[in-house]
Backbone as a chain_set.jsonl record, in Angstrom:
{"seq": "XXXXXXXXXXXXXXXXXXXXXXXXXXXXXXXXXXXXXXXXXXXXXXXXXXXXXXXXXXXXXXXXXXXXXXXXXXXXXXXXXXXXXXXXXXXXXXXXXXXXXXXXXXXXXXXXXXXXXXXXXXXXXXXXXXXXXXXXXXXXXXXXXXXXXXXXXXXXX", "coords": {"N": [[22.391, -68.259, 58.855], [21.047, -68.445, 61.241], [18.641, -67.361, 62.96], [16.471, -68.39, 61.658], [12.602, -68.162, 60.936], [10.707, -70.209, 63.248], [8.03, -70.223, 62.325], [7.776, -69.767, 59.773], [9.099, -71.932, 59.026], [7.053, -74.174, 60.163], [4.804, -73.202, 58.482], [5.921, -74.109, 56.045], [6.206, -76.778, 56.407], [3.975, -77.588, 57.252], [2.728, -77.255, 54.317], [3.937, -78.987, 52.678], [2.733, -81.03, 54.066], [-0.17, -80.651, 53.099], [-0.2, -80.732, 51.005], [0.409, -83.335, 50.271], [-1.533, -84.494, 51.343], [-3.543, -83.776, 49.63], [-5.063, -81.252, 49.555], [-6.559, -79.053, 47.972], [-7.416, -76.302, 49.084], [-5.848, -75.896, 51.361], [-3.492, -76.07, 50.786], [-2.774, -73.881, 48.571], [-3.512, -71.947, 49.769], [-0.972, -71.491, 51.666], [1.042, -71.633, 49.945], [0.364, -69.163, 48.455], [1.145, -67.8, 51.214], [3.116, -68.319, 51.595], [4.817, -67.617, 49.317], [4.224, -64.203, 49.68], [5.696, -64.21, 52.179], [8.312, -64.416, 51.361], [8.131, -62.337, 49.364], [8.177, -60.01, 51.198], [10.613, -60.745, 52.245], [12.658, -59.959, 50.452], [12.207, -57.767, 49.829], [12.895, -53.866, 49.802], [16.204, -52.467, 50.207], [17.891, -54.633, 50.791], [18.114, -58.269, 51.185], [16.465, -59.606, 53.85], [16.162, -62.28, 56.429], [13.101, -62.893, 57.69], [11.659, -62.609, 61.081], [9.485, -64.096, 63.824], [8.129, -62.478, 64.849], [7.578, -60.386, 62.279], [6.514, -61.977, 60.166], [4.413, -62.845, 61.076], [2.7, -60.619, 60.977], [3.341, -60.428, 58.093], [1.656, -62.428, 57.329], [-1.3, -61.264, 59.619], [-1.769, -59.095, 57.332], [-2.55, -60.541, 55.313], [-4.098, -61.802, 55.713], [-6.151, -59.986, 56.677], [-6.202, -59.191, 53.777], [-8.178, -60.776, 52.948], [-10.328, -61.282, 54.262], [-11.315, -58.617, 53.362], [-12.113, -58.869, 50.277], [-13.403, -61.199, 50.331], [-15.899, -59.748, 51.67], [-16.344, -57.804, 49.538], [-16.667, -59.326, 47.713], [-19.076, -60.632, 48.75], [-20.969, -58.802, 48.841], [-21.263, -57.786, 46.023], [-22.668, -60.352, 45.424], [-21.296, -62.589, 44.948], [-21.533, -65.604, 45.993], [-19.971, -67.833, 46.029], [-17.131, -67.534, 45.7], [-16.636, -65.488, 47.413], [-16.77, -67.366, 49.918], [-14.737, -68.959, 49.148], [-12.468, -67.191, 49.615], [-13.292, -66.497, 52.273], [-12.561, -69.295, 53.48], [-9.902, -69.357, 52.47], [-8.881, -67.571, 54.91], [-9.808, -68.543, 56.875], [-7.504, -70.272, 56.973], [-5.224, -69.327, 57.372], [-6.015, -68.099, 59.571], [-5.419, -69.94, 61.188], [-2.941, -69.669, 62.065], [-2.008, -67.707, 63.042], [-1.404, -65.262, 66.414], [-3.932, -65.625, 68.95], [-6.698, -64.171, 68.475], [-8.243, -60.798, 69.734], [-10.892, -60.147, 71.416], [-13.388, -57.472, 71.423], [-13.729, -56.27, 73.852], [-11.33, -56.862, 75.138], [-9.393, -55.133, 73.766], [-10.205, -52.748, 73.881], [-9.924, -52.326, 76.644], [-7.44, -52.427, 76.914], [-6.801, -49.778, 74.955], [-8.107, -47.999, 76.754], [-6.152, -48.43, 78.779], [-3.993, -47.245, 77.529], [-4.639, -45.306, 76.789], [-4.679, -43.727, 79.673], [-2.074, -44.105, 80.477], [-0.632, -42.39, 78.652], [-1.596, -40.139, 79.094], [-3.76, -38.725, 77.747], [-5.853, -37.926, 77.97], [-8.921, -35.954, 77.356], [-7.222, -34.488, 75.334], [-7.863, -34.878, 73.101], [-8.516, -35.674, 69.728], [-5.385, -35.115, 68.855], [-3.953, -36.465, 70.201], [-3.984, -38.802, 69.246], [-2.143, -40.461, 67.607], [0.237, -40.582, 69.763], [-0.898, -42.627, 71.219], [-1.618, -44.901, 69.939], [1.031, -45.123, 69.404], [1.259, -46.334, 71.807], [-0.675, -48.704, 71.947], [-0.727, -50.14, 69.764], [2.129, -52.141, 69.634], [1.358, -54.111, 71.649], [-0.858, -55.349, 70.422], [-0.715, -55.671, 67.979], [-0.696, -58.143, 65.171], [-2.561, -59.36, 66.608], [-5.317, -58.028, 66.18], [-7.374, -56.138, 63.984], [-5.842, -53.416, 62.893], [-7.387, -51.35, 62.202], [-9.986, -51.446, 63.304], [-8.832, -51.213, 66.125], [-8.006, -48.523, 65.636], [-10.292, -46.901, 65.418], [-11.325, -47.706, 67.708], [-9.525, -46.389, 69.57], [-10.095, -43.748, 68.821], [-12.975, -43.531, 69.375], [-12.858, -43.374, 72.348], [-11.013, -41.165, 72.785], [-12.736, -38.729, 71.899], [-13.623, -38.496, 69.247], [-14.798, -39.465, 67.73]], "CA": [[21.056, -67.757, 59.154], [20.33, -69.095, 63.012], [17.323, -67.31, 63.171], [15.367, -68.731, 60.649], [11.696, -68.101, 61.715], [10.07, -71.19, 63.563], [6.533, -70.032, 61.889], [7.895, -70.075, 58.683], [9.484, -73.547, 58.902], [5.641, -74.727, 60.606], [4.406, -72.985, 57.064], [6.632, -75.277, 54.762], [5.848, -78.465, 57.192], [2.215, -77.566, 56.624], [2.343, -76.902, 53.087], [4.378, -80.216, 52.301], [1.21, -82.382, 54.655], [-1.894, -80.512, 53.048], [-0.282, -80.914, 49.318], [0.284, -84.99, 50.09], [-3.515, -85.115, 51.976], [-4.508, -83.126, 48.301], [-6.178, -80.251, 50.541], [-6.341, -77.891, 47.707], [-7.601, -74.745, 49.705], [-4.899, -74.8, 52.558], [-1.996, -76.166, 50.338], [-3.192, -73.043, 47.45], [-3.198, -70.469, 50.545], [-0.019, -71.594, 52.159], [1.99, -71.088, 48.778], [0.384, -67.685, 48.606], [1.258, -66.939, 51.982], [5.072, -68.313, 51.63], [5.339, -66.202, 48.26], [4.248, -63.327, 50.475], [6.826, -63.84, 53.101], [9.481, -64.04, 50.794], [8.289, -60.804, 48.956], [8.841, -59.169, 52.193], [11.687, -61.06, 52.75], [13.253, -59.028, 49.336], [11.671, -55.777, 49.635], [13.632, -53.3, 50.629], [17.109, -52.503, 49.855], [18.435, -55.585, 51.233], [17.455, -59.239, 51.368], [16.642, -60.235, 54.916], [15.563, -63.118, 57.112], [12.468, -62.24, 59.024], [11.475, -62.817, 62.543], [8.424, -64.587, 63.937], [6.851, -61.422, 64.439], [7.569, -60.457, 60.871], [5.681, -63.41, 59.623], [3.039, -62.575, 61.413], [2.77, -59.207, 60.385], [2.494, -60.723, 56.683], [0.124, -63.447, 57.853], [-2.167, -60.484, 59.756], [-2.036, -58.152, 56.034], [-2.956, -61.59, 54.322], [-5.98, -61.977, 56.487], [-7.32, -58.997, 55.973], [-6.781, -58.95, 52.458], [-8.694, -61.723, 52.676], [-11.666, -60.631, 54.356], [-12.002, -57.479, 52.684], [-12.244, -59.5, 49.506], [-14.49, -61.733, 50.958], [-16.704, -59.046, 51.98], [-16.419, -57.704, 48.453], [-18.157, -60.382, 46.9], [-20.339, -60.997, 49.06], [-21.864, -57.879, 48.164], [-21.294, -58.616, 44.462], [-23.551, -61.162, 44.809], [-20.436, -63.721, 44.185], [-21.303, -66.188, 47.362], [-18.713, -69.105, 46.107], [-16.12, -66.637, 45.591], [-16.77, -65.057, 49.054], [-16.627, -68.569, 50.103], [-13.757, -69.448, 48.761], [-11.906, -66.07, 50.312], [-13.207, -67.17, 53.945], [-12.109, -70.343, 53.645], [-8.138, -69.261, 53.158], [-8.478, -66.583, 56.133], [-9.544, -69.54, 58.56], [-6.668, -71.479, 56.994], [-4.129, -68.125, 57.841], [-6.009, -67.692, 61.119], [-4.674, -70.703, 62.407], [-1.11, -69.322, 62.089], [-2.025, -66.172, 63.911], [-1.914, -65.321, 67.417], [-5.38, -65.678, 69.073], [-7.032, -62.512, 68.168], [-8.378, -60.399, 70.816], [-11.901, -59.472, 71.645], [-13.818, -56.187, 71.522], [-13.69, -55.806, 74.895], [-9.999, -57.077, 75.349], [-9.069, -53.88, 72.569], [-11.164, -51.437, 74.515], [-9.601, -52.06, 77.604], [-5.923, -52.181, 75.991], [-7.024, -48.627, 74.441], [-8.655, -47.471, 77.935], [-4.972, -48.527, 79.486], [-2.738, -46.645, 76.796], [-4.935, -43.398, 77.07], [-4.71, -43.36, 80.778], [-0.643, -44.365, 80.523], [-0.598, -41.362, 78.176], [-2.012, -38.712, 79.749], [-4.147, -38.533, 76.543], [-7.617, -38.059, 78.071], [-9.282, -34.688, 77.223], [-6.838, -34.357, 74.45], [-9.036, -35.512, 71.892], [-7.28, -36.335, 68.369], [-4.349, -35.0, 68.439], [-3.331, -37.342, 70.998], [-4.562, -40.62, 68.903], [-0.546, -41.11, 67.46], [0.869, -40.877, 71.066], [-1.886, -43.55, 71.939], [-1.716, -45.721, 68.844], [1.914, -45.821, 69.546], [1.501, -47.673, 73.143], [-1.47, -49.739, 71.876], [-0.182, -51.01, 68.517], [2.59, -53.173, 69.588], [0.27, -55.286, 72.629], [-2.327, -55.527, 69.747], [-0.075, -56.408, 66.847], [-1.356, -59.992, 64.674], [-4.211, -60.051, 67.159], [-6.519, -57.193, 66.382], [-7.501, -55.614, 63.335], [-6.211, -52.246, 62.687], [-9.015, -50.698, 61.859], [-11.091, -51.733, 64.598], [-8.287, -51.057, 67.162], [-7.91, -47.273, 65.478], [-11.641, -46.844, 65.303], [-11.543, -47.668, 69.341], [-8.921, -45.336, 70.055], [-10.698, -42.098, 67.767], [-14.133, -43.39, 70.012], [-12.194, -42.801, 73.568], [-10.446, -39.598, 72.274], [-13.905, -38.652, 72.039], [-13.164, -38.159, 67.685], [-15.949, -40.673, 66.135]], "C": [[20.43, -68.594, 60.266], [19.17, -68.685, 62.879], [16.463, -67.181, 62.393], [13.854, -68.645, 61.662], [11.204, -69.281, 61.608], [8.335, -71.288, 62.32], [7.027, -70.569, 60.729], [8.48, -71.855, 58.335], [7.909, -74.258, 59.005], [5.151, -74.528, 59.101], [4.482, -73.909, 56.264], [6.57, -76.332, 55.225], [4.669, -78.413, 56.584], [2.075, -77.843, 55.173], [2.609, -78.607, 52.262], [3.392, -80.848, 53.135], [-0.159, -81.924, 53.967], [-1.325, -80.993, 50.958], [0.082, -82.744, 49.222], [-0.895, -85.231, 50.523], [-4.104, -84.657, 50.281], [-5.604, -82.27, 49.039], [-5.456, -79.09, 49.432], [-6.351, -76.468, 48.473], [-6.448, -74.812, 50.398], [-3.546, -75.279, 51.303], [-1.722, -74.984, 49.113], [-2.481, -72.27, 48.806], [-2.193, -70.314, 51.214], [0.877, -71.121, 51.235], [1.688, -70.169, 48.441], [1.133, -67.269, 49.978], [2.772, -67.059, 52.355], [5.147, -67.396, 50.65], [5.493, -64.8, 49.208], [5.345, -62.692, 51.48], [7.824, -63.676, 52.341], [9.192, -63.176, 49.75], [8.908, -60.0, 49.751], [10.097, -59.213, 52.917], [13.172, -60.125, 51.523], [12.948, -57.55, 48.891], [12.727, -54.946, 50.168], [15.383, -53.181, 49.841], [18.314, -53.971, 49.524], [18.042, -56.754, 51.405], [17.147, -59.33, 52.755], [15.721, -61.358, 54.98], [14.24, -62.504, 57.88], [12.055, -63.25, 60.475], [10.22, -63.425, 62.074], [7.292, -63.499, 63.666], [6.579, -60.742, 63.284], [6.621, -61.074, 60.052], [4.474, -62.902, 60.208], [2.692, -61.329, 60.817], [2.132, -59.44, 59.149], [1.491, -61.497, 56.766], [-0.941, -62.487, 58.201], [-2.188, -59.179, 57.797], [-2.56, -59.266, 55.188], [-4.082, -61.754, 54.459], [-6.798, -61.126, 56.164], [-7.539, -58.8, 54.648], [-7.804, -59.811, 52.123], [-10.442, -61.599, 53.322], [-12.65, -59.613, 53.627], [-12.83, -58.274, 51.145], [-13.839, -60.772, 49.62], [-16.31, -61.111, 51.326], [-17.771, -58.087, 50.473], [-17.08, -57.979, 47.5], [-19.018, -60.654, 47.096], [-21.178, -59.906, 48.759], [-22.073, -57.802, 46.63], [-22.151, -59.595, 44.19], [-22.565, -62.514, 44.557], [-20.096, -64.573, 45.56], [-20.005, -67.295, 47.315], [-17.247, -68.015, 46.32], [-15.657, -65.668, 47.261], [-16.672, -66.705, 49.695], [-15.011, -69.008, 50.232], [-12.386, -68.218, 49.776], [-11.716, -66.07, 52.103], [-12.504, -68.497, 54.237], [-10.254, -70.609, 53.998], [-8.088, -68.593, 53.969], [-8.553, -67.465, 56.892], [-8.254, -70.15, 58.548], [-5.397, -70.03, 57.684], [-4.76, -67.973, 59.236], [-5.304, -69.013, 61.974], [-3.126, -70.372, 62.627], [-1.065, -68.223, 62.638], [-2.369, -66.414, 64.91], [-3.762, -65.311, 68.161], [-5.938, -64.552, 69.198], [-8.284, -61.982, 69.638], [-9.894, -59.809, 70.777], [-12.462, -57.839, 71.719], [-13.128, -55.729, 73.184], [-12.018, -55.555, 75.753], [-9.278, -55.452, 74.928], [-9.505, -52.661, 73.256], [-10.248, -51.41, 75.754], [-7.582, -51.848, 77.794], [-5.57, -50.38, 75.66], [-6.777, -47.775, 75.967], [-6.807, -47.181, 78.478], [-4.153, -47.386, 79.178], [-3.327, -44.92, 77.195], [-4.544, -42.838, 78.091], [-3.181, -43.28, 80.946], [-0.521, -42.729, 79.625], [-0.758, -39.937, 78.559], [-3.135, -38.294, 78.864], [-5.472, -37.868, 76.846], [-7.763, -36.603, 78.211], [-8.06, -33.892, 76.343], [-6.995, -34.184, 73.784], [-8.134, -35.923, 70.775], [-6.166, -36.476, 67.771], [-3.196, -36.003, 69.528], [-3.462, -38.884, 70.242], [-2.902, -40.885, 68.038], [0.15, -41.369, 68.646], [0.088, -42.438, 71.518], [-1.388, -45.01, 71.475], [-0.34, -45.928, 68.966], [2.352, -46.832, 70.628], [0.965, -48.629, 72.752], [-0.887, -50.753, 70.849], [0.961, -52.38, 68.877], [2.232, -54.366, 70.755], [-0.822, -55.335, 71.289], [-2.065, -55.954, 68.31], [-0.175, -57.899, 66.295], [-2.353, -59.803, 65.595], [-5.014, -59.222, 67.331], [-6.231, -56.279, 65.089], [-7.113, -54.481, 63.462], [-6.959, -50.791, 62.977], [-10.044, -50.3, 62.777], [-10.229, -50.823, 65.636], [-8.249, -48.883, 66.771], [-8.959, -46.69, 65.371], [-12.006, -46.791, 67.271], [-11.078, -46.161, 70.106], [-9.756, -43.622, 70.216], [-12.248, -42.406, 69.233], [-13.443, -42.937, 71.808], [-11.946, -41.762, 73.5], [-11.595, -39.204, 72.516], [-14.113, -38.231, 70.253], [-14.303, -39.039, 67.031], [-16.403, -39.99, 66.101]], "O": [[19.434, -69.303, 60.129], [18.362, -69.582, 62.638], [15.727, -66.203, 62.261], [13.867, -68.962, 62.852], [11.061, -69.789, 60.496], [7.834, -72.265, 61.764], [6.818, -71.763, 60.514], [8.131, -72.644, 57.457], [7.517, -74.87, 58.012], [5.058, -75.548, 58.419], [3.54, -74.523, 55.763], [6.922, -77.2, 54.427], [4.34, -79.046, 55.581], [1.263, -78.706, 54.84], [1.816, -79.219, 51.546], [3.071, -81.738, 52.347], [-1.176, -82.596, 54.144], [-2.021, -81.414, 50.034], [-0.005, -83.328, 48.142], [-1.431, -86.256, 50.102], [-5.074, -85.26, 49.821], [-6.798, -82.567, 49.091], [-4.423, -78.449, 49.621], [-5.413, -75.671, 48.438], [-5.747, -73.815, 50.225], [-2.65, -74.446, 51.168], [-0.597, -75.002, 48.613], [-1.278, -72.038, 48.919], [-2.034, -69.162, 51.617], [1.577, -70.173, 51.593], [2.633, -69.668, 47.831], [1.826, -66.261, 49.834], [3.463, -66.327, 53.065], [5.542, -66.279, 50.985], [6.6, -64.33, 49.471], [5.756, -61.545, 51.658], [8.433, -62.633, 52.579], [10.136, -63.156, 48.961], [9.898, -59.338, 49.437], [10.605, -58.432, 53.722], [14.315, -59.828, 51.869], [13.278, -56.693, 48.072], [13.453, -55.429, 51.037], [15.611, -53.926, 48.888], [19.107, -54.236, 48.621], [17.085, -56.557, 52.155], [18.194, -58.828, 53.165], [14.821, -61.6, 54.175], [14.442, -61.598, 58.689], [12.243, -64.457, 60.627], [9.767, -63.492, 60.931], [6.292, -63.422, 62.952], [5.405, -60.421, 63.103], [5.977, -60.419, 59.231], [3.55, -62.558, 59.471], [2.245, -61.549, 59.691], [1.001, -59.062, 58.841], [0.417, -61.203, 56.243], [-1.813, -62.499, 57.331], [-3.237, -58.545, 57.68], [-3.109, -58.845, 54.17], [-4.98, -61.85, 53.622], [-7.866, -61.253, 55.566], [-8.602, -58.385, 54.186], [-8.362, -59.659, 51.036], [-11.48, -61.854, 52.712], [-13.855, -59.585, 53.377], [-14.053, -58.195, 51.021], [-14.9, -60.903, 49.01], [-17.401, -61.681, 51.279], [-18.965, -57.829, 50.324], [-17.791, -57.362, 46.706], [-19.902, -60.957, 46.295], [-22.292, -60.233, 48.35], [-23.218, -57.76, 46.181], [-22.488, -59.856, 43.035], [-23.077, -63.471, 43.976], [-19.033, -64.504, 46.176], [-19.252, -67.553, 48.255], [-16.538, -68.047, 47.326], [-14.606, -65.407, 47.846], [-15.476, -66.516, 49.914], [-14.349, -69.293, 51.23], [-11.538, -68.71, 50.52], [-10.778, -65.84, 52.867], [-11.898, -68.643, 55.298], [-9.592, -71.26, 54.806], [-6.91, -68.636, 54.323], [-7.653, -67.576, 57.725], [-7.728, -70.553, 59.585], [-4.834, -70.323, 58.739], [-3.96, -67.697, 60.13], [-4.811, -69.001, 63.102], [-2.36, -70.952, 63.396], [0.035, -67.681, 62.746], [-3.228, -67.269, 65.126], [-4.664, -64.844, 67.465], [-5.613, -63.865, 70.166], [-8.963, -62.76, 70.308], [-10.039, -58.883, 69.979], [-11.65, -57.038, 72.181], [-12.189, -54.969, 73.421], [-11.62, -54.677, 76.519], [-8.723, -54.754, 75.777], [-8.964, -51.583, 73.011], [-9.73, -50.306, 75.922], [-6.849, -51.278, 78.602], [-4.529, -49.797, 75.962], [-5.773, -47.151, 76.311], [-6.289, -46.067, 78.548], [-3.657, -46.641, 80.023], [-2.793, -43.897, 77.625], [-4.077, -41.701, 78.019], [-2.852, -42.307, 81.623], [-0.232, -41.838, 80.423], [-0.111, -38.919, 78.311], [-3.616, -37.249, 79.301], [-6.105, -37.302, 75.955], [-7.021, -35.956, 78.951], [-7.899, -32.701, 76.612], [-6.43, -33.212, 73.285], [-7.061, -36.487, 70.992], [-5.771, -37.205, 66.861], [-1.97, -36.104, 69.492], [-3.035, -39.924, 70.744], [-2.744, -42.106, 68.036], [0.749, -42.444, 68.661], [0.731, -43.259, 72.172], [-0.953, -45.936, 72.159], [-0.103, -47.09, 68.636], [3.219, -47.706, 70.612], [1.585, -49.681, 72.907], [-0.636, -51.935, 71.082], [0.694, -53.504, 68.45], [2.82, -55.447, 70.713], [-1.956, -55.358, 71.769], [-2.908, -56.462, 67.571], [0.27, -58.809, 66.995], [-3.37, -60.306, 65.119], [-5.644, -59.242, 68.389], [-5.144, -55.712, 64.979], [-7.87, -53.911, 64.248], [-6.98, -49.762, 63.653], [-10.695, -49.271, 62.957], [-10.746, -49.777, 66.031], [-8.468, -48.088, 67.685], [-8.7, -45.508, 65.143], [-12.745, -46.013, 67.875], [-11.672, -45.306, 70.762], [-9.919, -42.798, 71.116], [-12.468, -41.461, 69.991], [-13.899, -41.88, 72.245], [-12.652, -41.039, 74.202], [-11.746, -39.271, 73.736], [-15.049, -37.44, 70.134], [-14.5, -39.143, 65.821], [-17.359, -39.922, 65.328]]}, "num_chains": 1, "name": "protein.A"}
């Protein structure tokens, strides 16, 4: 197994320095977010190794679960708990590429529509789109947001 992923090694370096400093929060959210990888590393028919970008992949689905959650409580009324939820996303954002601005996403979008032909399409073009944009926007842009951009160009919000 040569191509063990670099990230994931950085992970298990990390995890072994925050659990000898006694940094509960990141050495807690690191051993969630290795379990994680090696769920995804057994899913599937077949065991595999994954890639960097793999890792990231589970790192960006970790984050957000982690916001949403976050967001969750805070409407609940449950500020430690929301607290506590932000606290492991900063510790997972440092393991993610540097995430990309509104404006960055918009103009990413703008690109793919125009590469597409997409414009005056309207919605039925947002899979052709979403398939140029998605992998430039992959780990460093929400989803959500980025498919929310697209649907507002289309002219679909």
């Amino acid at each position: 197994m040569a191509n063990m992923s670099a990230l994931k090694d950085r992970l298990r370096s990390d995890l072994t320095a925050a659990i000898k400093a006694r940094d509960e929060v990141r050495s807690s959210t690191l051993r969630m977010v290795l379990t994680a990888i090696t769920n995804a590393e057994v899913a599937g028919k077949e065991a595999r190794e994954l890639t960097d970008d793999d890792v990231v992949g589970v790192l960006s689905s970790e984050a957000k679960k982690r916001r949403e959650a976050a967001a969750a409580f805070e409407e609940g009324g449950r500020a430690e708990m929301a607290a506590k939820e932000q606290a492991e996303a900063a510790v997972i954002a440092d393991y993610l590429p540097e995430q990309l601005s509104a404006e960055d996403v918009e103009r990413i979008v703008a690109a793919a529509v125009e590469q597409t032909g997409a414009a005056g399409e309207g919605m039925k073009a947002m899979g052709k789109v979403m398939g140029v944009v998605q992998p430039q926007v992959k780990g460093r842009a929400d989803g959500g947001a980025v498919a929310a951009e697209v649907r507002r160009q289309l002219g679909g919000s």
